[in-house]
Backbone bond lengths (Angstrom), bond angles and torsions (degrees), N, CA, C in turn:
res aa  C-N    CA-C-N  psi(-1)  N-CA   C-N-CA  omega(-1)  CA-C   N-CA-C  phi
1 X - - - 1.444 - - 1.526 111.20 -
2 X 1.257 124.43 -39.88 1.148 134.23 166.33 1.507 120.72 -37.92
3 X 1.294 111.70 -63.21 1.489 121.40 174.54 1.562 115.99 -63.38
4 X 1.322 123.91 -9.51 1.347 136.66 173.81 1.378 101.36 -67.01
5 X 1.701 109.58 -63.97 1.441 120.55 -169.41 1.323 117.14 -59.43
6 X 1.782 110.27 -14.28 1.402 108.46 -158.17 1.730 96.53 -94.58
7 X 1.455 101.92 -28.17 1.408 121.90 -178.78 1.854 95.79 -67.27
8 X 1.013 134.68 -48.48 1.421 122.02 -168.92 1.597 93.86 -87.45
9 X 0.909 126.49 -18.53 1.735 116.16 178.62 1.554 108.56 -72.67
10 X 1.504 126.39 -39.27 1.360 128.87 178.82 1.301 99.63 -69.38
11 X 1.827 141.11 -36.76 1.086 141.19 -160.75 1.779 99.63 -64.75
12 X 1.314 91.93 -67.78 1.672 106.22 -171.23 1.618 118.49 -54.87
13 X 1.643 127.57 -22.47 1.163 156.36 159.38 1.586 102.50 -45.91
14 X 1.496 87.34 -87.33 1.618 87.23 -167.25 1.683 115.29 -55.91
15 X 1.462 122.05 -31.89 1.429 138.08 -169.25 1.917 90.64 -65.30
16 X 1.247 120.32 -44.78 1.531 118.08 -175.54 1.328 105.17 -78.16
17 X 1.119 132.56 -16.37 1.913 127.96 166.17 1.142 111.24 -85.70
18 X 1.605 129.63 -30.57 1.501 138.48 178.05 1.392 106.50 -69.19
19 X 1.259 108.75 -52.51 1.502 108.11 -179.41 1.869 107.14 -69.58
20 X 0.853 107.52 -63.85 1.461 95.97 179.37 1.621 119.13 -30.42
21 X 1.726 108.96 -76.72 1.370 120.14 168.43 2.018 108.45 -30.04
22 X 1.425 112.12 -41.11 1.636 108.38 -168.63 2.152 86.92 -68.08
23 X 1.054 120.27 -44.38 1.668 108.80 -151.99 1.574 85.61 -90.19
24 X 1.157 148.60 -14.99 1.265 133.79 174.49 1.849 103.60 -73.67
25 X 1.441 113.37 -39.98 1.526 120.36 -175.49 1.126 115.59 -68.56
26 X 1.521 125.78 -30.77 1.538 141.59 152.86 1.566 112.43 -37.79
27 X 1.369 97.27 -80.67 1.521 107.16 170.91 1.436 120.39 -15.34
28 X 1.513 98.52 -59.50 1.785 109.81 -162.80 1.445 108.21 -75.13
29 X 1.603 104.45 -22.40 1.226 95.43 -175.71 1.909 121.97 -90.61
30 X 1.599 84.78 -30.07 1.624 87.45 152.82 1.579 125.64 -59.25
31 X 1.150 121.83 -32.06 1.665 120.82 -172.02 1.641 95.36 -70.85
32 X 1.300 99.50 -34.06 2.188 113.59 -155.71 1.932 90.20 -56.44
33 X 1.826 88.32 -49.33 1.678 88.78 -163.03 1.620 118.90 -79.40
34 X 1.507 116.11 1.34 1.509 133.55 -171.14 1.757 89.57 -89.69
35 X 1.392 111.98 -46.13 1.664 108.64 -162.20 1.897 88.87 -82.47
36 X 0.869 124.84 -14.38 1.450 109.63 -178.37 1.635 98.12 -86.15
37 X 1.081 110.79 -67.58 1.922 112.29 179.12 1.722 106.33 -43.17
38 X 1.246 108.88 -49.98 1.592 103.22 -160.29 1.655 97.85 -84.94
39 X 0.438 163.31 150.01 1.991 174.13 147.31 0.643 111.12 -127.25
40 X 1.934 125.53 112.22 1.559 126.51 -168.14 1.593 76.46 -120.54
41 X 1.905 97.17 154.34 1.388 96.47 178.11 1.606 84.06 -126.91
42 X 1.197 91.37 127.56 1.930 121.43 -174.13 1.581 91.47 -52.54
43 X 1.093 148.75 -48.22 1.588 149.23 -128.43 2.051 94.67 -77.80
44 X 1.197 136.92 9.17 1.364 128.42 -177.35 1.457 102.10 -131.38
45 X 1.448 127.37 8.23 1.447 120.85 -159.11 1.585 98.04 -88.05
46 X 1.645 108.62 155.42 1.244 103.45 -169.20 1.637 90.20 -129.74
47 X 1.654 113.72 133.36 1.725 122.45 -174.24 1.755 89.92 -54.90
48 X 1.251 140.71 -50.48 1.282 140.25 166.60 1.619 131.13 1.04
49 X 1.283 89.90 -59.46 1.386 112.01 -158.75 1.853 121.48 -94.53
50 X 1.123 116.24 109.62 1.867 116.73 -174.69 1.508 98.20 -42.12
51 X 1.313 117.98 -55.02 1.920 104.48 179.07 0.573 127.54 -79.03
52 X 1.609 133.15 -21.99 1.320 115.92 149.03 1.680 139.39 -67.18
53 X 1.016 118.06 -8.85 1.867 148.86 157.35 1.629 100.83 -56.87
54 X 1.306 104.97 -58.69 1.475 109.10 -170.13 1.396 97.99 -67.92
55 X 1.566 122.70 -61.60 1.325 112.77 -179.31 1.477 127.53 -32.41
56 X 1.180 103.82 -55.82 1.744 133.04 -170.10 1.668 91.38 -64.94
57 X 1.306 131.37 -60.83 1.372 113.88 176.04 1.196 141.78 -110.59
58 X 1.651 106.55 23.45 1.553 120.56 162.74 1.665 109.48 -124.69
59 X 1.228 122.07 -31.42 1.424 105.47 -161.59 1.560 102.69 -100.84
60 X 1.412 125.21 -43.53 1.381 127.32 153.51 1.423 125.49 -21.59
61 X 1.589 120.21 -81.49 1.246 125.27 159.63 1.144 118.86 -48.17
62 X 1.638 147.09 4.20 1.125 142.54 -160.25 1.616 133.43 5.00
63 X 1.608 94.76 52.03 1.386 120.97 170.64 1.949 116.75 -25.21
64 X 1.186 98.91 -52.45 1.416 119.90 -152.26 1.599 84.15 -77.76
65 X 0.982 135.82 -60.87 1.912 149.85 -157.70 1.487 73.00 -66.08
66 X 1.425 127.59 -71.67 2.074 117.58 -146.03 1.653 106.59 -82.67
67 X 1.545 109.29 -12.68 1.545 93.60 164.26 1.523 122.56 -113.42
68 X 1.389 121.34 6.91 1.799 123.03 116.96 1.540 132.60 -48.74
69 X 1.093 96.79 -39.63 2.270 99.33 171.80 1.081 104.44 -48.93
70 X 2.075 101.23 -66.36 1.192 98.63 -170.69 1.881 137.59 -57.84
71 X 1.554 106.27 -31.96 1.186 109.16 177.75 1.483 106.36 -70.59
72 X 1.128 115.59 -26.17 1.702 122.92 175.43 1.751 85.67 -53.18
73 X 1.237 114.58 -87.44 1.787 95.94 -153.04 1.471 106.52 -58.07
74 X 1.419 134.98 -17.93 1.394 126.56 -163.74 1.696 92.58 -64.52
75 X 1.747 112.10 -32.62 1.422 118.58 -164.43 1.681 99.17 -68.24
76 X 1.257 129.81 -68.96 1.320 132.80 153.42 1.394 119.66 2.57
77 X 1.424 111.90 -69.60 0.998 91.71 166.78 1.533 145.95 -134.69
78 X 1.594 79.54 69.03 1.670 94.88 169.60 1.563 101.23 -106.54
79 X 1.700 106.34 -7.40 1.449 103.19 -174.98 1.876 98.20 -86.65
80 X 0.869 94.35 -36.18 1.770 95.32 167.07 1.353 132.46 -57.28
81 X 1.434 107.06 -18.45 1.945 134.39 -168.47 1.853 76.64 -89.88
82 X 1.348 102.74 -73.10 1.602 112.30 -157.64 1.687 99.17 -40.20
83 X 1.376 119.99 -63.32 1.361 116.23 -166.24 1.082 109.21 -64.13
84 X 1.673 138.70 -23.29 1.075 132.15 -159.09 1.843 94.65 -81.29
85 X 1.203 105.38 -47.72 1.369 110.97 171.08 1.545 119.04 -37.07
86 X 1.338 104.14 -60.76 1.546 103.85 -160.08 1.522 103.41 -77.82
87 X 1.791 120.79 -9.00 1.655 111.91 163.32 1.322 115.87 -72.19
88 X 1.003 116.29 -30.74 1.401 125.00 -148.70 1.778 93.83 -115.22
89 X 0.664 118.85 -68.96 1.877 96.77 -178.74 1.540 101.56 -121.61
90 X 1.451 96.82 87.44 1.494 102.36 174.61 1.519 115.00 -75.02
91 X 1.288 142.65 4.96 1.248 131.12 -179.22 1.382 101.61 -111.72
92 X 1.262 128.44 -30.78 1.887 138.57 161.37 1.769 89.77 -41.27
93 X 1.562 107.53 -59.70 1.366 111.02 -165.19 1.818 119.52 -51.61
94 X 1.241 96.28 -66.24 1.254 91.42 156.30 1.586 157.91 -58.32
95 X 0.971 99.47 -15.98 2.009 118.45 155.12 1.250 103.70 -79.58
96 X 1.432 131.76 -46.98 1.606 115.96 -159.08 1.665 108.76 -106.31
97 X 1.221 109.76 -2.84 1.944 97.47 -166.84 1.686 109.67 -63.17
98 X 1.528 99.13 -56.14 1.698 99.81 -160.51 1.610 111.74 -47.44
99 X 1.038 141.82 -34.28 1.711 135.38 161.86 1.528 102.57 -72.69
100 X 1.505 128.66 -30.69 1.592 95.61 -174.54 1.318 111.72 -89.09
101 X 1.224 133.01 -13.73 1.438 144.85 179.74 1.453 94.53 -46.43
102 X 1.486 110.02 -72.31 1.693 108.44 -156.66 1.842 119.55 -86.66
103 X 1.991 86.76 10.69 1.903 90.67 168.17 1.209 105.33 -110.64
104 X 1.157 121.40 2.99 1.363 139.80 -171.75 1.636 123.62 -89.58
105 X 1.433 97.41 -39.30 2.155 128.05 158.40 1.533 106.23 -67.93
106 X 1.455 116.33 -35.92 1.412 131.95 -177.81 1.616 107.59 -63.10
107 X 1.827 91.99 -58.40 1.822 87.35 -178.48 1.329 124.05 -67.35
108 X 1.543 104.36 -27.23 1.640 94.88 173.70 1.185 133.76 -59.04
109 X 1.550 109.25 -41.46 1.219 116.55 175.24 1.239 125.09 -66.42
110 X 1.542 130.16 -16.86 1.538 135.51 147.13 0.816 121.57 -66.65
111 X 1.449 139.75 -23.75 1.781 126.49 -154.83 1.733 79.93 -112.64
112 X 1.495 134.15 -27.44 1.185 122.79 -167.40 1.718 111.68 -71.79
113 X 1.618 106.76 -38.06 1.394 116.78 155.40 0.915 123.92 -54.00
């Protein structure tokens, strides 16, 4: 029975890093295809103006697209941390995942911002 539980604990593990990593890869790829369609050409912006501010230092630099990449690989490889874990000390793995899994989706999404 044991090895059952351990078998649905790796299931639900990896399925909560897959899914995360899938809606972070979405994301990036929505921002990727917004900066290709939208093309603002900086040359009319006025220091004046809140949208043009925002433009000039979010959509230009394409802030939003390079700090999705980045949480994209931070996501990568926490899925690489996770497996390495559960080969290598599978009984550590199993006592400690279910709380680090879902602080673990948490950190990416901060350090990727």
């Amino acid at each position: 029975m044991h090895s059952f539980q351990a078998v649905l604990l790796f299931v639900q593990a990896i399925n909560i890093l897959i899914v995360n990593q899938s809606i972070i890869d979405i994301c990036a790829s929505f921002f990727m295809l917004l900066t290709a369609v939208f093309e603002v050409d900086g040359t009319r912006l006025s220091p004046n103006s809140i949208y043009d501010q925002f433009v000039c230092r979010v959509w230009l630099t394409r802030l939003p697209l390079w700090a999705l990449m980045a949480t994209s690989t931070y996501g990568i490889l926490m899925i690489a941390f996770e497996r390495y874990f559960a080969v290598i000390y599978p009984v550590w793995y199993s006592v400690s995942t279910s709380c680090s899994l879902y602080s673990s989706t948490v950190i990416i999404g901060v350090i990727g911002h």
